[in-house]
C-alpha positions in Angstrom: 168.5 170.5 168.0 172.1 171.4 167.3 173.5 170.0 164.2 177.2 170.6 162.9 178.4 169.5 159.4 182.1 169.7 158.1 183.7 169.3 155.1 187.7 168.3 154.7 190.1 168.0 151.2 191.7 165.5 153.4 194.3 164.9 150.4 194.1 161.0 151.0 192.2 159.4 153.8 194.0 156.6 154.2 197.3 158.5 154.8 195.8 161.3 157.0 193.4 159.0 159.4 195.1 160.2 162.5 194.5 163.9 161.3 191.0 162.8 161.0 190.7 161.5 164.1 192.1 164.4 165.9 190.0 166.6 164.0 186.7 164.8 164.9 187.9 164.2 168.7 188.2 167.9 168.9 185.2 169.2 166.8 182.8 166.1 166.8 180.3 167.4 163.8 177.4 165.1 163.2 178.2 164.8 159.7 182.1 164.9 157.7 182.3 165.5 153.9 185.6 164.6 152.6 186.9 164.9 149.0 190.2 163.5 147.7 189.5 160.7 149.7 191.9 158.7 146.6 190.4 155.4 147.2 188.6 152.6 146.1 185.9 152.1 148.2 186.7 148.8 149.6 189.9 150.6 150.6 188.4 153.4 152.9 188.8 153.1 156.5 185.4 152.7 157.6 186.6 150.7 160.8 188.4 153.5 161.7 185.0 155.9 161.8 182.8 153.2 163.3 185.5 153.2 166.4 185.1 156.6 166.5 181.4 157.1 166.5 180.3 157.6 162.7 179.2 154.1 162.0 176.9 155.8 158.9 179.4 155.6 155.8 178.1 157.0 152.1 180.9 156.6 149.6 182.3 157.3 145.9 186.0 156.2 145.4 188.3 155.2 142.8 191.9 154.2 142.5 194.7 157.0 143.2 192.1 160.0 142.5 189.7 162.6 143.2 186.9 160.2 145.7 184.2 161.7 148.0 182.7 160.3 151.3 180.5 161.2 154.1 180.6 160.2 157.4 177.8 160.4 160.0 176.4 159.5 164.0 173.2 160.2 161.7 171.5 157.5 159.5 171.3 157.8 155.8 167.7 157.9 154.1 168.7 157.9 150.5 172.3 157.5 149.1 172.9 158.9 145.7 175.7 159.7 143.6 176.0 161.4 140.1 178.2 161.1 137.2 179.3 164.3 136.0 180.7 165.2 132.0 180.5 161.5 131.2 184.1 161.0 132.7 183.4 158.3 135.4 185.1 160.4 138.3 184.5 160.0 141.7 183.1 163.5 142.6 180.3 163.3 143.8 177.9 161.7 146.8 174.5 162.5 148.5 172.7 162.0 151.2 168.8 162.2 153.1 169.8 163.1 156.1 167.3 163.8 159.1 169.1 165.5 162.4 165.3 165.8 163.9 161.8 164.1 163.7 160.0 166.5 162.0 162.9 168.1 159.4 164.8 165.7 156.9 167.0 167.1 154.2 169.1 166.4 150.8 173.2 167.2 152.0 175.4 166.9 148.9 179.4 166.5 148.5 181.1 167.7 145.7 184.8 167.9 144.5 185.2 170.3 141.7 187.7 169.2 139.1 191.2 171.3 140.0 191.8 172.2 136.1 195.3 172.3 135.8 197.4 175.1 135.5 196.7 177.0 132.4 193.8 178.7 132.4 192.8 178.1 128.3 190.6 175.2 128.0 191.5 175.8 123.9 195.0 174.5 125.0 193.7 172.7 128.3 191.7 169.7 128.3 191.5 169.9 132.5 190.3 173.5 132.5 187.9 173.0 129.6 186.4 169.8 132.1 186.5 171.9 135.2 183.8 174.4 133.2 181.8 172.3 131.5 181.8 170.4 135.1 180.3 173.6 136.2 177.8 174.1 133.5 176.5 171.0 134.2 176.3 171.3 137.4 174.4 174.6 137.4 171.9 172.9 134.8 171.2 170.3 137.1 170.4 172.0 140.1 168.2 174.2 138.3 166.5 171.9 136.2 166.0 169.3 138.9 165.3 172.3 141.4 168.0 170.5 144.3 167.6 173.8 146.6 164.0 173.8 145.8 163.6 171.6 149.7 165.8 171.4 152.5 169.3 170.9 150.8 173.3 171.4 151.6 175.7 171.8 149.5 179.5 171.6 150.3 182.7 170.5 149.2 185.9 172.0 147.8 184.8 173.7 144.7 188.2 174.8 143.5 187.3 178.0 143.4 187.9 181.7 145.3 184.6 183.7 144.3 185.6 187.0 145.7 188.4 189.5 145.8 188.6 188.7 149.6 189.0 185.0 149.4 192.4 185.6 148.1 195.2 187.1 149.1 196.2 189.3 146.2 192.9 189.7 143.4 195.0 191.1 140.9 197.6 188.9 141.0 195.5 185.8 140.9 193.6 186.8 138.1 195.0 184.5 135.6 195.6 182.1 138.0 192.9 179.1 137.9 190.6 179.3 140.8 190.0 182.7 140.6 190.1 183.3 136.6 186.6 185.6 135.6 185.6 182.8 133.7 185.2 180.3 137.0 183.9 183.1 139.0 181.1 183.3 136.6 180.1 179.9 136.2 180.3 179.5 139.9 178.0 182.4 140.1 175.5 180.5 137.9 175.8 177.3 140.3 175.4 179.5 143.0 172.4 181.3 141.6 170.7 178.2 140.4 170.1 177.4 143.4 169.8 179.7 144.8 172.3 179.0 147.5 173.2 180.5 150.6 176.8 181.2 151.4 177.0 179.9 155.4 180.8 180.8 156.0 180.0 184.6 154.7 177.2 185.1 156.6 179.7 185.6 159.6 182.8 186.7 157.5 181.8 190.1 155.4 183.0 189.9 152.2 184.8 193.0 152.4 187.2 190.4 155.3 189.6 187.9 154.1 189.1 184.5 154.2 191.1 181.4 153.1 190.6 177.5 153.6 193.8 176.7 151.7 197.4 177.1 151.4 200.0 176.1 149.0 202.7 173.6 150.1 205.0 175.0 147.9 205.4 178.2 150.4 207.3 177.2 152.8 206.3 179.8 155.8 202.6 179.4 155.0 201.1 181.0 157.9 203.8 183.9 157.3 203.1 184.2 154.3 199.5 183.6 154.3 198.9 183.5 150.6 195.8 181.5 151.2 192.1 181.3 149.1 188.7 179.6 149.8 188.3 176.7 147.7 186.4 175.2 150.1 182.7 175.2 151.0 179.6 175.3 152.3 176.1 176.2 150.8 172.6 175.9 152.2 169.5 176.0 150.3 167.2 179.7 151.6 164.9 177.3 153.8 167.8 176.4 155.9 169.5 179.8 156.4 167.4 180.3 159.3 168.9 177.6 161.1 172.6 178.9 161.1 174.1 179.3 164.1 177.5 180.0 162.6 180.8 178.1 161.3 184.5 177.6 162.3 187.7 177.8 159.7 189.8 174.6 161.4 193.1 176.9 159.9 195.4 175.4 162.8 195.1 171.7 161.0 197.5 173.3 158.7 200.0 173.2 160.7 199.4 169.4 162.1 202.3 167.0 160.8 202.3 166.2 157.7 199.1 168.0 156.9 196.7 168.6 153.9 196.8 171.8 152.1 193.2 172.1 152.8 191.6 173.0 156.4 188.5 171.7 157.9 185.4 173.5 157.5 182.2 173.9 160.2 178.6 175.2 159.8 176.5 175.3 162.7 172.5 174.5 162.7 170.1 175.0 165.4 166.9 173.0 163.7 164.3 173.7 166.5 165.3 177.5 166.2 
């Protein structure tokens, strides 16, 4: 059985709907994760995605900020969401999901905290957040042993991993996202799974690769001063079933866009 799963910064829901629309009329996924969704949750549009076929709705909003949601044409088994550093942010939200009869699994949406712009948590209280965020993230999935089964993970993580998912290494070295210090403790999320990487298992690492640009260049695709912030993990049982993924980069360009493009992983579960 064919299964697709996306996840979107969408930047604000309620303001981007249309994009969302034309994003799922195009690509119809079975499942969309979306972070900065930067609303309450009686606020979300769910009429919106019931009209348009994903009538299954898990969410975790708040006022103004941060917020996570996925939407589905799949039911929901268990719903779960976690609190994370003892900050009550909206930034995470689970799901059971079961795209066949005989093979159900955990898919998990996550929004990293950004961590401001200096990259000293002595002197910056978001950075410090942003890696203890991690640390407890990576505790969690190995104490509770989350890619032990059939589990997902995606989301935009805030952070470029490799030298190839930005567009200059060196130069984004201090730069949070891609300080050492975030590398490493996404390398310990990443191993306490362990995890697989889906979008680099048809991108070599040794290719560039970017899910976001900056709306402060104003020629981004000229420029193309992009990084991969965004997404998508799957627990070593699951690998098999890739199929391969999709980098939605054109969305950028849409009017009045997010910074963020959509993401695709395709599943075949009968493989």
């Amino acid at each position: 059985m064919p299964f697709t799963v996306a996840t979107w910064n969408i930047n604000s829901v309620r303001l981007r709907i249309d994009l969302v629309g034309k994003f799922l009329t195009a690509h119809a996924p079975d499942v969309l994760c979306l972070q900065e969704t930067k609303c309450r949750d009686a606020e979300f549009p769910a009429a919106a995605f019931r009209k348009l076929g994903y009538s299954h709705i898990a969410l975790n909003g708040q006022k103004g900020y941060h917020g996570v949601a996925i939407v589905s044409k799949i039911p929901f088994g268990i719903i779960d969401r976690r609190p994370f550093c003892d900050k009550g942010d909206a930034r995470h939200v689970s799901v059971t999901l079961a795209p066949t009869n005989i093979r159900a699994f955990t898919l998990h949406n996550f929004y990293v905290p950004a961590g401001g712009d200096e990259p000293d948590p002595a002197i910056n209280p978001k950075f410090a957040h942003k890696l203890a965020f991690l640390d407890e993230m990576a505790s969690w999935i190995r104490a509770d042993r989350i890619a032990g089964g059939d589990a997902m993970m995606v989301g935009d993580l805030n952070i470029a991993p490799l030298e190839t998912d930005v567009w200059n290494h060196k130069a984004l070295l201090k730069v949070v996202s891609h300080t050492p210090v975030e590398v490493e403790k996404l390398g310990k999320v990443f191993a306490a799974g362990p995890w697989v990487d889906a979008l680099r298992r048809y991108v070599p690492p040794e290719e560039r690769l970017y899910t976001w640009w900056s709306y402060r260049s104003p020629d981004w695709a000229k420029a193309d001063k992009g990084r991969r912030l965004d997404h998508i993990w799957t627990s070593t049982s699951l690998a098999a079933a890739l199929r391969g993924m999709k980098v939605v980069r054109e969305s950028r360009s849409w009017e009045r866009p997010s910074d963020h493009v959509p993401v695709l992983a395709h599943f075949d579960f009968d493989a």
